[in-house]
VEXPAVEX-940708 format. One record per atom (N, C-alpha, C): x, y, z; residue in three letters; atom name; residue number from 0. Coordinates in pm, whole numbers, plus 50000, padded with zeros to 5 digits. Layout:
c1:X, c2:Y, c3:Z, type:ala, atom:CA, seq:NUM $
...
// end
This chain:
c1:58632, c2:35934, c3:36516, type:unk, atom:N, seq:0 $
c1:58692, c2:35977, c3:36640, type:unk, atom:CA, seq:0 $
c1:58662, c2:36123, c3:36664, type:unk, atom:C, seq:0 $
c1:58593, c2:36126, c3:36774, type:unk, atom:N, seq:1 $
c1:58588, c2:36295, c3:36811, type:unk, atom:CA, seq:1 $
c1:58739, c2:36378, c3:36875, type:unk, atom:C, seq:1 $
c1:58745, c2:36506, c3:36884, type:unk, atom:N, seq:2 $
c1:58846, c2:36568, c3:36898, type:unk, atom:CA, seq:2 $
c1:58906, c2:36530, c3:36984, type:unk, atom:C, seq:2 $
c1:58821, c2:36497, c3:37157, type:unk, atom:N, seq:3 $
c1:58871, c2:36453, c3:37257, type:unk, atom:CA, seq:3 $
c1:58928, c2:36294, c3:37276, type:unk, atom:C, seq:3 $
c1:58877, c2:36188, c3:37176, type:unk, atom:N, seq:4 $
c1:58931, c2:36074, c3:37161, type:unk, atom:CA, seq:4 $
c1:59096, c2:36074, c3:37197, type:unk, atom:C, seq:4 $
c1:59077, c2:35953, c3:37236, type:unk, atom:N, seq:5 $
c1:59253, c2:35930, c3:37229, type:unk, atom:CA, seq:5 $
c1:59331, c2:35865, c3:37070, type:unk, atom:C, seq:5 $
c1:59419, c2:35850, c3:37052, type:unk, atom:N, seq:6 $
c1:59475, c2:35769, c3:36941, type:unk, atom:CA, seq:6 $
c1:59382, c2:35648, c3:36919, type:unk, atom:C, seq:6 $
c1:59471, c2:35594, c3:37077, type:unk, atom:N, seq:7 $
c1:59486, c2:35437, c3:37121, type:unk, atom:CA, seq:7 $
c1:59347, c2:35445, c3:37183, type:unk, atom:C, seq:7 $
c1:59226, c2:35366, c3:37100, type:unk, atom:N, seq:8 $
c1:59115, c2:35350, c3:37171, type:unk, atom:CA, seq:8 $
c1:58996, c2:35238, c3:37170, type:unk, atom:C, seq:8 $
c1:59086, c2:35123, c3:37121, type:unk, atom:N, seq:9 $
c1:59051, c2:34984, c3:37115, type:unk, atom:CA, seq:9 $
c1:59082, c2:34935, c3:37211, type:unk, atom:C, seq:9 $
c1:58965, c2:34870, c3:37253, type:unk, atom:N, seq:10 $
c1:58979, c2:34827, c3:37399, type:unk, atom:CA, seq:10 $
c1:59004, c2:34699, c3:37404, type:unk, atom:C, seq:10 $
c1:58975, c2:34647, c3:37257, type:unk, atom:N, seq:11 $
c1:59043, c2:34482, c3:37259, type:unk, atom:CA, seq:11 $
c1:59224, c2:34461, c3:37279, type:unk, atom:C, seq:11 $
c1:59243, c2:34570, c3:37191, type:unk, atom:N, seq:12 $
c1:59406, c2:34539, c3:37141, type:unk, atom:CA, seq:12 $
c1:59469, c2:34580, c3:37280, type:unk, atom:C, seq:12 $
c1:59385, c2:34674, c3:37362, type:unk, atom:N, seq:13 $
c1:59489, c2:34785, c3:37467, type:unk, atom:CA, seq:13 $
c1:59470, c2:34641, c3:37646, type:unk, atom:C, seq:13 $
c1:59380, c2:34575, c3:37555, type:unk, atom:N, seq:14 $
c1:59360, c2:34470, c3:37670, type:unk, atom:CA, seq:14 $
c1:59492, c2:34378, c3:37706, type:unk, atom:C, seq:14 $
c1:59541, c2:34338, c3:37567, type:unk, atom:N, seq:15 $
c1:59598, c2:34249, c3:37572, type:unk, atom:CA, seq:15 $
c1:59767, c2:34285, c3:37678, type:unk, atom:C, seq:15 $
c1:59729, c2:34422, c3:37733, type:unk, atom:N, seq:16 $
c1:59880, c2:34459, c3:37745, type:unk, atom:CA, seq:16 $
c1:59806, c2:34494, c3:37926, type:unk, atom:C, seq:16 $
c1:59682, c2:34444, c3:37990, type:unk, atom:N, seq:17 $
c1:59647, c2:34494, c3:38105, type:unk, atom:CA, seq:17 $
c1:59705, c2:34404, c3:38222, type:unk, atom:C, seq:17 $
c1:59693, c2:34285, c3:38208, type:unk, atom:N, seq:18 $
c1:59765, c2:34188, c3:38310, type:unk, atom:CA, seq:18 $
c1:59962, c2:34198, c3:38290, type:unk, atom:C, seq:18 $
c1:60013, c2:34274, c3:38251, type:unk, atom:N, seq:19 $
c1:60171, c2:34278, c3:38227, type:unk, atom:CA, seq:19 $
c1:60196, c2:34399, c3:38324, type:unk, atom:C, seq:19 $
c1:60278, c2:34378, c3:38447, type:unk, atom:N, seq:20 $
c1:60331, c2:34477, c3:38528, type:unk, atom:CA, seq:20 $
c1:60447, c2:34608, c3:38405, type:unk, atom:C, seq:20 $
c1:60442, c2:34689, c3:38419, type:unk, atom:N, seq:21 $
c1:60570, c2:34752, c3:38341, type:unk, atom:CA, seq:21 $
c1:60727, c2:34696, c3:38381, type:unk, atom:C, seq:21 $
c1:60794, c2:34635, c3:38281, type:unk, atom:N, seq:22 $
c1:60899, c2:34590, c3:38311, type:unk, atom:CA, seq:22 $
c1:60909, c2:34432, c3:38295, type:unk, atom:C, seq:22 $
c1:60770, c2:34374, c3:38264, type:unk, atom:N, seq:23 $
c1:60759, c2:34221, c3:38242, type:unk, atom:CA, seq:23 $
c1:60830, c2:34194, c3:38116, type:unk, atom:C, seq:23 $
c1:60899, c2:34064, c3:38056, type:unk, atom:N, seq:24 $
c1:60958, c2:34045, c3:37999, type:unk, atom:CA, seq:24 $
c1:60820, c2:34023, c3:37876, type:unk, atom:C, seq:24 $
c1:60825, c2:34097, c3:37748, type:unk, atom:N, seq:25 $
c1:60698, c2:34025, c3:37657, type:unk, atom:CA, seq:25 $
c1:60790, c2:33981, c3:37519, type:unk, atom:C, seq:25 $
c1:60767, c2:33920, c3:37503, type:unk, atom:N, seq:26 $
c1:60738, c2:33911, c3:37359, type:unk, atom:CA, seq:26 $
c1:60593, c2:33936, c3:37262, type:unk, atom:C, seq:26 $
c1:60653, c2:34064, c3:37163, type:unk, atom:N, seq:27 $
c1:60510, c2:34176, c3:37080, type:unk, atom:CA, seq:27 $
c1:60542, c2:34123, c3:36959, type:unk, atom:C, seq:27 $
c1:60417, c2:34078, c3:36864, type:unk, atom:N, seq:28 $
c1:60454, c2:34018, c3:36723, type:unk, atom:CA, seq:28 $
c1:60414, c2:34116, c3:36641, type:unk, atom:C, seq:28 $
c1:60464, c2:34142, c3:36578, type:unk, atom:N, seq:29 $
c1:60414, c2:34163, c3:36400, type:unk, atom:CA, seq:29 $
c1:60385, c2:34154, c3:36294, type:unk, atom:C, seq:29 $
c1:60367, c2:34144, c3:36184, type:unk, atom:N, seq:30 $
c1:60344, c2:34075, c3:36069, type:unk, atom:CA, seq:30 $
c1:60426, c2:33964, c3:36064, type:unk, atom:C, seq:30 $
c1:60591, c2:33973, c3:36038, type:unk, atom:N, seq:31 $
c1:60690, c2:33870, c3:35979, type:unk, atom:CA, seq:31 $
c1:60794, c2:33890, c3:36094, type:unk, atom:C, seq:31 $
c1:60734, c2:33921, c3:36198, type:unk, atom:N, seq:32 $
c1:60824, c2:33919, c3:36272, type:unk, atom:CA, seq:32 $
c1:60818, c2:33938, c3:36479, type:unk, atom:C, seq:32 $
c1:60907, c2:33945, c3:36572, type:unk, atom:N, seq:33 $
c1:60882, c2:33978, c3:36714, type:unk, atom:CA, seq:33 $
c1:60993, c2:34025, c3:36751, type:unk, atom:C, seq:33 $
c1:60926, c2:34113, c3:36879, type:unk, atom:N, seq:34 $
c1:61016, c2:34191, c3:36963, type:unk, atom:CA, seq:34 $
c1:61052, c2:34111, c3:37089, type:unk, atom:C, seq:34 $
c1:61122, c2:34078, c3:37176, type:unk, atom:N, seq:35 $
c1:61090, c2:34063, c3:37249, type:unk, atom:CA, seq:35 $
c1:61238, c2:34157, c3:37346, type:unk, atom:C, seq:35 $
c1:61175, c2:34219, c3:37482, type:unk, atom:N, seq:36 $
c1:61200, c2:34286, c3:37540, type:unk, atom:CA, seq:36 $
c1:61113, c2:34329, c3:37669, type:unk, atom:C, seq:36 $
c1:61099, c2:34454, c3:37714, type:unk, atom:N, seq:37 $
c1:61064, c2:34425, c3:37875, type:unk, atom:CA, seq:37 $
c1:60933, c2:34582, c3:37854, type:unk, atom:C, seq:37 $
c1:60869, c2:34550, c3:37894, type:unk, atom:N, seq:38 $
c1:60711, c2:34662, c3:37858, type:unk, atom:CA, seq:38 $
c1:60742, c2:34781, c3:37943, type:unk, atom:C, seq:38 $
c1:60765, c2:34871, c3:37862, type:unk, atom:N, seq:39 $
c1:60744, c2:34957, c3:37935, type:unk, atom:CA, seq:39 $
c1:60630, c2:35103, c3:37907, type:unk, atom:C, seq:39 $
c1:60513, c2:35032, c3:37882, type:unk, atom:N, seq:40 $
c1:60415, c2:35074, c3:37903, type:unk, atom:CA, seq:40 $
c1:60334, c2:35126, c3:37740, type:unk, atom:C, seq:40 $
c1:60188, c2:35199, c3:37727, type:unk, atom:N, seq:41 $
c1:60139, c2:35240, c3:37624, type:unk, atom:CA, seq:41 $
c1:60138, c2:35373, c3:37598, type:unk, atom:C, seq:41 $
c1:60215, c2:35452, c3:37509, type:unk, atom:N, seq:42 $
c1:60174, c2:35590, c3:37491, type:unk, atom:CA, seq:42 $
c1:60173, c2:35652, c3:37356, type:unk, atom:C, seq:42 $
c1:60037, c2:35749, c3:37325, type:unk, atom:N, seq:43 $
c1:59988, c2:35789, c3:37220, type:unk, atom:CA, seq:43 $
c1:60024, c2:35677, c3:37085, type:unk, atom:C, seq:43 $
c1:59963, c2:35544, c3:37132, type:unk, atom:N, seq:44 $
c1:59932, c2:35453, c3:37016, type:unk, atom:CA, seq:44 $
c1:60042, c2:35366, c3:37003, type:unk, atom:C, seq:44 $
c1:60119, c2:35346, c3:37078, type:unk, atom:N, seq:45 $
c1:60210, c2:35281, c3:37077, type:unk, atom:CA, seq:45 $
c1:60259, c2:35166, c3:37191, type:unk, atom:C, seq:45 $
c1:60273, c2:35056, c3:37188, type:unk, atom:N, seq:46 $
c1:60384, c2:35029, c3:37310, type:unk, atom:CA, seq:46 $
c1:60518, c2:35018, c3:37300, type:unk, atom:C, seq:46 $
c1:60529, c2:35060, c3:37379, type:unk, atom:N, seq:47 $
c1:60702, c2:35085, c3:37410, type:unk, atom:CA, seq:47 $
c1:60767, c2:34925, c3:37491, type:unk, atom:C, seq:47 $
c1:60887, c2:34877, c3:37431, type:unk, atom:N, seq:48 $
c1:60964, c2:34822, c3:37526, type:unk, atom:CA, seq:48 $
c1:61105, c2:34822, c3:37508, type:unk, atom:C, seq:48 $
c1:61167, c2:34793, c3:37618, type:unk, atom:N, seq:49 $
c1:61309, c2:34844, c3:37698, type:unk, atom:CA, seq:49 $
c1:61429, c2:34720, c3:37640, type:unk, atom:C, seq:49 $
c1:61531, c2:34753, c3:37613, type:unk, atom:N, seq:50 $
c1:61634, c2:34638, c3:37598, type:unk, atom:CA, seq:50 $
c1:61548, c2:34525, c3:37525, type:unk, atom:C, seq:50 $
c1:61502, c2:34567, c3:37401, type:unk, atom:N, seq:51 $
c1:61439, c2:34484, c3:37293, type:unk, atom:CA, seq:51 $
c1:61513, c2:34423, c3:37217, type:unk, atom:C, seq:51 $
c1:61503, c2:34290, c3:37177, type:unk, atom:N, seq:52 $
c1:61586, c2:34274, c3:37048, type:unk, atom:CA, seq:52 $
c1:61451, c2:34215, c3:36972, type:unk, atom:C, seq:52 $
c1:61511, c2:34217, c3:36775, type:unk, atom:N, seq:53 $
c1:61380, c2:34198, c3:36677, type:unk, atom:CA, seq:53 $
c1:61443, c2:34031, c3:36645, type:unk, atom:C, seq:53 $
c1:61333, c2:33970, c3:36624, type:unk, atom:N, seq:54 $
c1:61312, c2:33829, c3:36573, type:unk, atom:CA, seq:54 $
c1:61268, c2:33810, c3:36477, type:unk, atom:C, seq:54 $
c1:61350, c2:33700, c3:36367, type:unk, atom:N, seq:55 $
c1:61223, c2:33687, c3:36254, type:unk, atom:CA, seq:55 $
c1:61117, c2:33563, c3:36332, type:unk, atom:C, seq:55 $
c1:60974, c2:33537, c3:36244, type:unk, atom:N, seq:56 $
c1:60904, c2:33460, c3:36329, type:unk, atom:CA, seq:56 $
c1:60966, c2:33330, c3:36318, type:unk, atom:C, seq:56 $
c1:61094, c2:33279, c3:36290, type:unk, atom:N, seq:57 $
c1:61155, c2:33157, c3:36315, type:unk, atom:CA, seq:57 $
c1:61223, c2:33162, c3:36410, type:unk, atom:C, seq:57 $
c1:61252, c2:33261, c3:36464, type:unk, atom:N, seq:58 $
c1:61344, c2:33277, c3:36619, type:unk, atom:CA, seq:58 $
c1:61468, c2:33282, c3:36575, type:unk, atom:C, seq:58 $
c1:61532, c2:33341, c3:36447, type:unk, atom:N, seq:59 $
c1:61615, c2:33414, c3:36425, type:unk, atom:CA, seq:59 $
c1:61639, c2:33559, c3:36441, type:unk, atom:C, seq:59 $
c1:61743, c2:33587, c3:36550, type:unk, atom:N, seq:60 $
c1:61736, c2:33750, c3:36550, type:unk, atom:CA, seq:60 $
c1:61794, c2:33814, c3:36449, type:unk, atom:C, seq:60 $
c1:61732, c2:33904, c3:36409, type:unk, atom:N, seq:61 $
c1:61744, c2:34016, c3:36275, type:unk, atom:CA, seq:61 $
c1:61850, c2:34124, c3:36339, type:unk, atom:C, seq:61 $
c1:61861, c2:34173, c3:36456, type:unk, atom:N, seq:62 $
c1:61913, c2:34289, c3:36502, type:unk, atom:CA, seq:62 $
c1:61967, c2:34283, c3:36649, type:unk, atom:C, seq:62 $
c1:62091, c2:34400, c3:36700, type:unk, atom:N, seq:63 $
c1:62095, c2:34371, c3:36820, type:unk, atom:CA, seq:63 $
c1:62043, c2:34413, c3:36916, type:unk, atom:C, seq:63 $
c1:62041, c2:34440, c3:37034, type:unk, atom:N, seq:64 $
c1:61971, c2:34514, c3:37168, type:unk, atom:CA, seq:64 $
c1:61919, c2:34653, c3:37142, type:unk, atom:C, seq:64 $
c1:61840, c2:34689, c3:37129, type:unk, atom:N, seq:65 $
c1:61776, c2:34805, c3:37117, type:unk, atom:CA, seq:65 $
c1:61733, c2:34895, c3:37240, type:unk, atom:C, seq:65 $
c1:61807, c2:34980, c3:37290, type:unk, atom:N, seq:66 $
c1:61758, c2:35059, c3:37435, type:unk, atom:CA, seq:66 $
c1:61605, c2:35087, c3:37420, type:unk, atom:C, seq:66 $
c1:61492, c2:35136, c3:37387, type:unk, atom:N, seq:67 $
c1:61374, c2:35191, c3:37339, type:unk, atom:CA, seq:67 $
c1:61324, c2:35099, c3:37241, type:unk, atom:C, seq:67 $
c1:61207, c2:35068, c3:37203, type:unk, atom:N, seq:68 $
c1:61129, c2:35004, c3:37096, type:unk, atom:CA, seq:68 $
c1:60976, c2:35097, c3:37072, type:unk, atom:C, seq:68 $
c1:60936, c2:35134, c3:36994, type:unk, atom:N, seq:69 $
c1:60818, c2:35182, c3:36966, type:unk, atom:CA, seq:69 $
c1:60749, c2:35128, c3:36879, type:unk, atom:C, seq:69 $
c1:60662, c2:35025, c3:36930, type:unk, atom:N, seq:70 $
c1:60541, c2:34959, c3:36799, type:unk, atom:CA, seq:70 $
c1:60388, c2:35025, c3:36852, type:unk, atom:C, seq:70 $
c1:60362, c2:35062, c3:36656, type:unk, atom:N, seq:71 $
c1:60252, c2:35107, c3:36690, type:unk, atom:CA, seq:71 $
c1:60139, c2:35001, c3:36691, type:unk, atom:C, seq:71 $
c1:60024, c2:35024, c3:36811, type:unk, atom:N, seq:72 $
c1:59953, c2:34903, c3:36871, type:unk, atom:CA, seq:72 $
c1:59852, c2:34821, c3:36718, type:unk, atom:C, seq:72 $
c1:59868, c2:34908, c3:36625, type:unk, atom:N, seq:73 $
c1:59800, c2:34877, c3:36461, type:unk, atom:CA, seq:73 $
c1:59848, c2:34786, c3:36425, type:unk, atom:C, seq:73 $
c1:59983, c2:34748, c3:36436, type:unk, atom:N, seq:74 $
c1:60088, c2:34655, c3:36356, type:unk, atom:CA, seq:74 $
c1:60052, c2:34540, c3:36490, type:unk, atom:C, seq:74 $
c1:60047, c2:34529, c3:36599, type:unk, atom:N, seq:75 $
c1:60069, c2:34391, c3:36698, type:unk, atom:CA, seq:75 $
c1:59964, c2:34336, c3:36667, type:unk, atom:C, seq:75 $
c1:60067, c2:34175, c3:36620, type:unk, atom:N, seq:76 $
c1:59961, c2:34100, c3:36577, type:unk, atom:CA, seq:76 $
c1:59971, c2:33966, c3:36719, type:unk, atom:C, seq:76 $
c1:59996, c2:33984, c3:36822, type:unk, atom:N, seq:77 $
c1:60030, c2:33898, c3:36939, type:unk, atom:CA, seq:77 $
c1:60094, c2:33956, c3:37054, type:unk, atom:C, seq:77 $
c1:60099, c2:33948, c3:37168, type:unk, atom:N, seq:78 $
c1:60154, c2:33971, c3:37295, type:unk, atom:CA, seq:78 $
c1:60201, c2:33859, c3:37381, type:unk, atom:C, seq:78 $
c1:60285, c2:33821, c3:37403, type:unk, atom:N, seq:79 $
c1:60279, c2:33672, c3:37530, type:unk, atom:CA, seq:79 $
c1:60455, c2:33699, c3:37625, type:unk, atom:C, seq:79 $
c1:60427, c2:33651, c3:37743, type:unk, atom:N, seq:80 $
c1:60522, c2:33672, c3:37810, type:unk, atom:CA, seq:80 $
c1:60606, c2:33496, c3:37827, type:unk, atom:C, seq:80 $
// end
Protein backbone atom coordinates (compact mmCIF):
# COMPACT_ATOMS: atom_id res chain seq x y z
CA UNK A 1 0.00 0.00 0.00
CA UNK A 2 1.37 3.38 -0.91
CA UNK A 3 1.07 6.37 1.51
CA UNK A 4 -1.93 7.76 -0.31
CA UNK A 5 -3.89 4.32 -0.29
CA UNK A 6 -6.85 4.07 1.71
CA UNK A 7 -7.21 1.32 4.58
CA UNK A 8 -10.32 -0.10 2.97
CA UNK A 9 -9.17 -0.95 -0.60
CA UNK A 10 -10.64 -4.21 -1.77
CA UNK A 11 -12.91 -3.74 -4.15
CA UNK A 12 -14.42 -7.20 -3.78
CA UNK A 13 -15.28 -7.00 -0.03
CA UNK A 14 -16.28 -2.97 -0.31
CA UNK A 15 -18.69 -4.30 -3.16
CA UNK A 16 -20.65 -6.30 -1.24
CA UNK A 17 -21.97 -3.22 0.80
CA UNK A 18 -22.73 -1.03 -2.82
CA UNK A 19 -26.40 -1.95 -3.59
CA UNK A 20 -27.53 -1.23 0.43
CA UNK A 21 -29.04 2.39 0.80
CA UNK A 22 -27.56 3.67 4.40
CA UNK A 23 -30.06 2.67 6.90
CA UNK A 24 -31.07 -0.79 5.15
CA UNK A 25 -31.67 -3.39 7.56
CA UNK A 26 -28.31 -6.03 6.99
CA UNK A 27 -27.37 -8.70 8.50
CA UNK A 28 -22.89 -8.71 8.61
CA UNK A 29 -21.35 -12.22 9.49
CA UNK A 30 -18.30 -13.17 11.08
CA UNK A 31 -16.42 -16.01 11.89
CA UNK A 32 -18.91 -17.68 14.72
CA UNK A 33 -21.12 -15.30 14.54
CA UNK A 34 -23.79 -12.01 13.01
CA UNK A 35 -24.78 -8.64 13.46
CA UNK A 36 -27.67 -7.74 12.36
CA UNK A 37 -28.73 -4.07 12.42
CA UNK A 38 -29.24 -1.09 9.99
CA UNK A 39 -25.87 0.16 7.71
CA UNK A 40 -24.79 2.95 8.34
CA UNK A 41 -22.16 3.22 6.04
CA UNK A 42 -18.02 2.38 5.50
CA UNK A 43 -15.33 4.31 7.31
CA UNK A 44 -11.53 3.90 7.56
CA UNK A 45 -11.95 -0.03 7.26
CA UNK A 46 -14.81 -0.61 8.85
CA UNK A 47 -18.63 -0.86 8.55
CA UNK A 48 -20.60 0.61 10.87
CA UNK A 49 -24.25 -0.34 11.84
CA UNK A 50 -27.00 1.36 13.94
CA UNK A 51 -29.32 -0.42 16.65
CA UNK A 52 -27.32 -3.76 16.11
CA UNK A 53 -27.83 -6.71 18.02
CA UNK A 54 -24.91 -9.89 17.91
CA UNK A 55 -26.08 -13.47 16.93
CA UNK A 56 -24.50 -16.67 17.39
CA UNK A 57 -24.59 -18.37 13.78
CA UNK A 58 -27.61 -20.46 15.21
CA UNK A 59 -29.77 -17.39 15.61
CA UNK A 60 -29.22 -17.18 19.16
CA UNK A 61 -28.66 -13.65 20.40
CA UNK A 62 -25.46 -13.31 22.46
CA UNK A 63 -26.14 -9.56 23.45
CA UNK A 64 -28.57 -6.71 23.63
CA UNK A 65 -29.20 -3.60 21.26
CA UNK A 66 -26.15 -1.94 20.59
CA UNK A 67 -26.51 1.98 19.52
CA UNK A 68 -23.11 1.88 17.10
CA UNK A 69 -21.42 -1.39 15.77
CA UNK A 70 -17.93 -1.25 14.24
CA UNK A 71 -16.75 -4.38 12.18
CA UNK A 72 -13.68 -4.30 10.66
CA UNK A 73 -14.40 -5.15 6.77
CA UNK A 74 -11.23 -8.10 7.42
CA UNK A 75 -13.42 -10.08 9.79
CA UNK A 76 -16.96 -10.02 7.31
CA UNK A 77 -17.35 -13.15 6.28
CA UNK A 78 -21.12 -12.37 4.59
CA UNK A 79 -23.53 -9.42 4.07
CA UNK A 80 -27.38 -10.09 3.23
CA UNK A 81 -30.39 -8.02 3.90
Amino acid sequence: MGFGTPFFSNPSIQGLFDNYPIGARLAVGEDSSFWVGNFGGIQDGVALLTNARLFSNVGTPIDGIRSVVRIPIRNITFVSQ
